[in-house]
C-alpha positions as CSV (number, residue, x, y, z in Angstrom):
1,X,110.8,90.3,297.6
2,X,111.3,86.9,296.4
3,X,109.0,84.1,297.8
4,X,110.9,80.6,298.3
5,X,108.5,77.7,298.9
6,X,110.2,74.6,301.0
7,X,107.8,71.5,301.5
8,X,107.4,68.2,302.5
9,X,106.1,65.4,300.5
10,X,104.3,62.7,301.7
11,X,100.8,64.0,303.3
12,X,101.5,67.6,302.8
13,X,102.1,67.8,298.7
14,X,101.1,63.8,298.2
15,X,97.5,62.9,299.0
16,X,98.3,61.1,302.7
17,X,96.6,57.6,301.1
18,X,98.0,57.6,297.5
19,X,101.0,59.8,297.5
20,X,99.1,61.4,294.1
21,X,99.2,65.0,293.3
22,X,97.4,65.2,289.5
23,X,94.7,67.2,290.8
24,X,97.0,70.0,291.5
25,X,100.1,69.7,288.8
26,X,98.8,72.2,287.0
27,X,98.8,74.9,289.8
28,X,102.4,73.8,291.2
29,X,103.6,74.3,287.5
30,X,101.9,78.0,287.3
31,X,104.2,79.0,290.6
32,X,107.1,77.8,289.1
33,X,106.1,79.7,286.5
34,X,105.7,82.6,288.1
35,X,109.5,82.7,289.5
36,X,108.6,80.7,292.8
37,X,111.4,78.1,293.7
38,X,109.2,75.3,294.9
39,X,111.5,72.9,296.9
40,X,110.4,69.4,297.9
41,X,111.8,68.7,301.3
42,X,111.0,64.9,302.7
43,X,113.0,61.7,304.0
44,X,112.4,60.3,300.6
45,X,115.3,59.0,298.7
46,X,117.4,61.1,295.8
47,X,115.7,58.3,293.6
48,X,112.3,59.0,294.8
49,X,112.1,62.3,294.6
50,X,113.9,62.5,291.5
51,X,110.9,60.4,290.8
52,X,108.4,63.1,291.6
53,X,109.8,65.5,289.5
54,X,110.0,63.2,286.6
55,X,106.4,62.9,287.4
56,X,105.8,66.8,287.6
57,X,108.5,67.5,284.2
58,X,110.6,70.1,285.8
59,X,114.2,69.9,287.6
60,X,113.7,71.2,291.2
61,X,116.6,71.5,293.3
62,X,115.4,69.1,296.4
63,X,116.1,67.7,299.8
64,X,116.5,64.1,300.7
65,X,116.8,62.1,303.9
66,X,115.7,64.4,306.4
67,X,118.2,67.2,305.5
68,X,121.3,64.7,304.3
69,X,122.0,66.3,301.0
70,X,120.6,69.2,299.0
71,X,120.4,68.1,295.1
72,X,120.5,70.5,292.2
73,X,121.7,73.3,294.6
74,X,123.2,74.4,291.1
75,X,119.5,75.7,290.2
76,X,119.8,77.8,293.4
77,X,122.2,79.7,291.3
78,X,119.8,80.9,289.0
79,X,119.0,84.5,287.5
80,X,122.6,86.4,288.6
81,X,122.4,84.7,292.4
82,X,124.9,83.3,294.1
83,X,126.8,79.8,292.1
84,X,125.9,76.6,293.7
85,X,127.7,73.2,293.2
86,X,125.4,70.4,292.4
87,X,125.1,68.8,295.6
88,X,125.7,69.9,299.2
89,X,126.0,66.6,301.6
90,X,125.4,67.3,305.4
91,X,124.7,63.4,306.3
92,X,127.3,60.7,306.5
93,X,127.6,57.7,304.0
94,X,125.7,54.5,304.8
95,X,129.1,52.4,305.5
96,X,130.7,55.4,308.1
97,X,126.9,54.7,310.2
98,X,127.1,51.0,310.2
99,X,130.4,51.1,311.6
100,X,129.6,53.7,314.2
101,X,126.5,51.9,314.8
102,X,128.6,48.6,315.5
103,X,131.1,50.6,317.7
104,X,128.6,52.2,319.9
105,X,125.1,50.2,320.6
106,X,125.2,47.4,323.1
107,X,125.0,44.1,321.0
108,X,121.4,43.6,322.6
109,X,119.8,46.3,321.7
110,X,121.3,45.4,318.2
111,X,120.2,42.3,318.1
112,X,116.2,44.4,318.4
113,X,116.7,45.7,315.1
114,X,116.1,44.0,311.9
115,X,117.7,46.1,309.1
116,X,115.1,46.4,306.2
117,X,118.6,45.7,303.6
118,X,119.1,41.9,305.0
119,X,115.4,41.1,304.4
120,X,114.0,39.4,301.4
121,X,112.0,42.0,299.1
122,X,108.6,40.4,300.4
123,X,109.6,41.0,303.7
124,X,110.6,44.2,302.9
125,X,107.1,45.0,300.8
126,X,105.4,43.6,304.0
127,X,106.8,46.5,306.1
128,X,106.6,49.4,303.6
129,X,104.2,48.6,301.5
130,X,105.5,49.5,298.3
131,X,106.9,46.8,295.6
132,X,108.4,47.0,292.3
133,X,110.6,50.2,291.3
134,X,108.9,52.1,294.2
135,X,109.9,49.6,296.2
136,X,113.7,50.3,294.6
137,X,113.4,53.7,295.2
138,X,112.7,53.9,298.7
139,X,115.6,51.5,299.7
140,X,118.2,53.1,297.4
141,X,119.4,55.3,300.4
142,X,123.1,57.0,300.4
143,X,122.7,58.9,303.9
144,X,120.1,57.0,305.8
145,X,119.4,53.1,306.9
146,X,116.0,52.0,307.9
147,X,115.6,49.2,310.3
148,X,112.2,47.9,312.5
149,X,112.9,47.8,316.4
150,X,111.6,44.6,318.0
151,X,112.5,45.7,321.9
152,X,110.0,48.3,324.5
153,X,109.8,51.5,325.4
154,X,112.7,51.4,327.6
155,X,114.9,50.0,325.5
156,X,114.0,52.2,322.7
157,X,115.0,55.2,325.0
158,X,118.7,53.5,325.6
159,X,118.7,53.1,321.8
160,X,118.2,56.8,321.1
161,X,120.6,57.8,324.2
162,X,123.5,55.7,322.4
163,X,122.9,56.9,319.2
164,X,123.1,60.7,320.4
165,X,126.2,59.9,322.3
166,X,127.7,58.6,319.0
167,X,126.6,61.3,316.8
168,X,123.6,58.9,315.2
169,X,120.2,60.1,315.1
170,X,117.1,57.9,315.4
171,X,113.6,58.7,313.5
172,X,110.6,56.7,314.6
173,X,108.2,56.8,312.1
174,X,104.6,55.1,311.5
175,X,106.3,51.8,309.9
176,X,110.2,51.8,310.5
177,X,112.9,53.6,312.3
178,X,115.6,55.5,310.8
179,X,119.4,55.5,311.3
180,X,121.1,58.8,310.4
181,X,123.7,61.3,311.3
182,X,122.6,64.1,312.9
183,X,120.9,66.7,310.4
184,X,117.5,67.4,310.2
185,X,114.8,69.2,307.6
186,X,116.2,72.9,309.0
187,X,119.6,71.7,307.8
188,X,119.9,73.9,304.3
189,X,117.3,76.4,305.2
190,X,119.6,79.2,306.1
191,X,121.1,78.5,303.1
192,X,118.6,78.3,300.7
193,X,117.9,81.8,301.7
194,X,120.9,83.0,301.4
195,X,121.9,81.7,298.1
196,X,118.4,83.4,296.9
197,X,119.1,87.1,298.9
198,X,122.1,87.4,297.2
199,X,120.9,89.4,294.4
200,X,120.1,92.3,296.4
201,X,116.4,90.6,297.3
202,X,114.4,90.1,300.5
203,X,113.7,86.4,300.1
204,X,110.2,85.5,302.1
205,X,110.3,81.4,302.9
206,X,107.5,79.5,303.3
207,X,107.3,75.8,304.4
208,X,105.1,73.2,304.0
209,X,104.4,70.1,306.2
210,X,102.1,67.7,308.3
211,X,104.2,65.7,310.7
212,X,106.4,66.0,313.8
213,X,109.4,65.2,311.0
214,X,108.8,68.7,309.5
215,X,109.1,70.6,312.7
216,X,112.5,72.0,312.6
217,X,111.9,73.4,309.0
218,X,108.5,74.9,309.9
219,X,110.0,76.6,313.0
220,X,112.9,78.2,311.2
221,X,110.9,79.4,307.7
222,X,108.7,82.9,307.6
223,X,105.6,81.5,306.8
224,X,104.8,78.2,308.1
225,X,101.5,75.9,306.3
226,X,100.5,73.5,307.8
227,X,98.9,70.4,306.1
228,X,96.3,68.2,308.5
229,X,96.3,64.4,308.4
230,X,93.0,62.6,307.9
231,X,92.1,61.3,311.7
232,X,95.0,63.0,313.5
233,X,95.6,66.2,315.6
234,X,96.3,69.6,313.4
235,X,100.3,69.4,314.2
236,X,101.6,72.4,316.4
237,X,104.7,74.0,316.3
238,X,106.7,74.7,319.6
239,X,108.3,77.9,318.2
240,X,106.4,79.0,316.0
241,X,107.5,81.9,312.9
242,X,104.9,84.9,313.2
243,X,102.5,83.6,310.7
244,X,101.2,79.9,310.6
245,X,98.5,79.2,307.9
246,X,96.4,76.0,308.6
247,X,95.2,74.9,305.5
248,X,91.4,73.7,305.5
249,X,91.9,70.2,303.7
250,X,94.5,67.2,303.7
251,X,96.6,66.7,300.9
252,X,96.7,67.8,297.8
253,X,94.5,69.9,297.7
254,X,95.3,71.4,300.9
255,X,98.4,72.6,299.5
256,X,97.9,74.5,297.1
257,X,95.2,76.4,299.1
258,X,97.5,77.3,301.7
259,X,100.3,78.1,299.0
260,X,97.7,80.4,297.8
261,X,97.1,82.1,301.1
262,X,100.7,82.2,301.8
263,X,101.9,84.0,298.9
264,X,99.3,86.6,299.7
265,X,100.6,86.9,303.4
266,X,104.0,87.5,301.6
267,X,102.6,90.3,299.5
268,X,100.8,91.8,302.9
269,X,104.0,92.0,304.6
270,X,106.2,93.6,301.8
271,X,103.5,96.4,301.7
272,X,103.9,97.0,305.6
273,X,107.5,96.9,305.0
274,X,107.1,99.6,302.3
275,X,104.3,101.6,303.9
């Protein structure tokens, strides 16, 4: 049985506060290692996760923009399974949602948003909080456009109503909202998991997050971990797999002890399935 893990970044891998992850490099190394495909997962950019795994020194096949391309899908391919080219796109290119945008959201509620790309970078540090080559990073998006809405309640609702409509999605997140097409962090999942049963093995996936981002990949993996935030509710799951491990500490360290727990709930369930 293979083990597959899938994660999140930002407050489930990366400390929630510094986005830092030294304390455990060494244990994510010894998994890979080991034969486990460790995935990062997050509405980070291609550049910023690339990034990360600069960081880590290892080539990780990854996710980007909330499910809008799969990178390194060629390292999927791996060890006799199944060939993989080296990116998969599921989202739609930054000029095809500006021009849907244009066509189909009333010019008022437009006029709400300020797109983060027409700001000045310390306007744009101001919002985000990063500067420098972070700040590069984060903006360099292919699939995804981040804006900050300036309108209510209400007309947030008519916002998100016309984007559906128009095949958009909207993310609302702590600092900015999100303009993409309509793919989420369950996108590749069944995919993954076929591309790494295709030798013949049982693949057992396991996904990592915190947020209400990651609930569409947590509700469609085996093994679902659960990373809390410092000051906010434990998140919960609507459709929860059969077993959800909560880990005991935010980020990093969290992690890696509910990795650790998780690969032993794999091993518990291949012996069941052996007798």
């Amino acid at each position: 049985m293979s083990t597959i893990f899938i994660t999140d970044l930002d407050g489930t891998l990366l400390g929630h506060d510094d986005f830092g992850f030294a304390s455990i490099r060494d244990d994510i190394l010894a998994f890979l290692a080991a034969g486990v495909p460790i995935i990062p997962n997050s509405s980070k950019t291609r550049a910023e996760i690339g990034y990360f795994c600069q960081q880590l020194g290892f080539r990780l096949p990854f996710i980007c923009e909330n499910g809008a391309a799969l990178v390194n899908a060629d390292l999927l391919g791996a060890n006799g399974m199944k060939i993989m080219p080296r990116c998969i796109v599921a989202g739609r290119s930054v000029d095809e949602l500006m021009s849907e945008w244009i066509a189909a959201i009333d010019p008022a509620l437009r006029r709400s948003c300020v797109f983060l790309d027409a700001l000045d970078a310390e306007q744009q540090t101001a919002i985000l909080g990063l500067s420098g080559d972070d700040l590069g990073r984060a903006l360099a998006r292919d699939y995804s456009v981040l804006f900050r809405f300036e309108g209510d309640e209400q007309e947030l609702a008519r916002l998100y109503a016309q984007a559906n409509a128009a095949g958009l999605s909207i993310h609302r997140g702590g600092r900015v909202c999100c303009l993409s097409g309509q793919h989420d962090k369950s996108t590749f999942n069944s995919l993954i998991r076929d591309a790494h049963g295709s030798a013949g093995t049982v693949s057992s996936m396991v996904g990592f997050g915190d947020s209400e981002n990651d609930v569409a990949m947590l509700c469609t993996v085996d093994v679902a971990c659960v990373v809390p935030r410092p000051g906010a509710p434990v998140l919960r799951l609507p459709d929860p797999p059969d077993t959800v491990i909560i880990a005991p500490k935010p980020a990093p360290e969290g992690w890696i002890i509910a990795a650790n727990e998780a690969v032993m709930a794999v091993q518990q369930r291949r012996q069941i399935r052996h007798g």
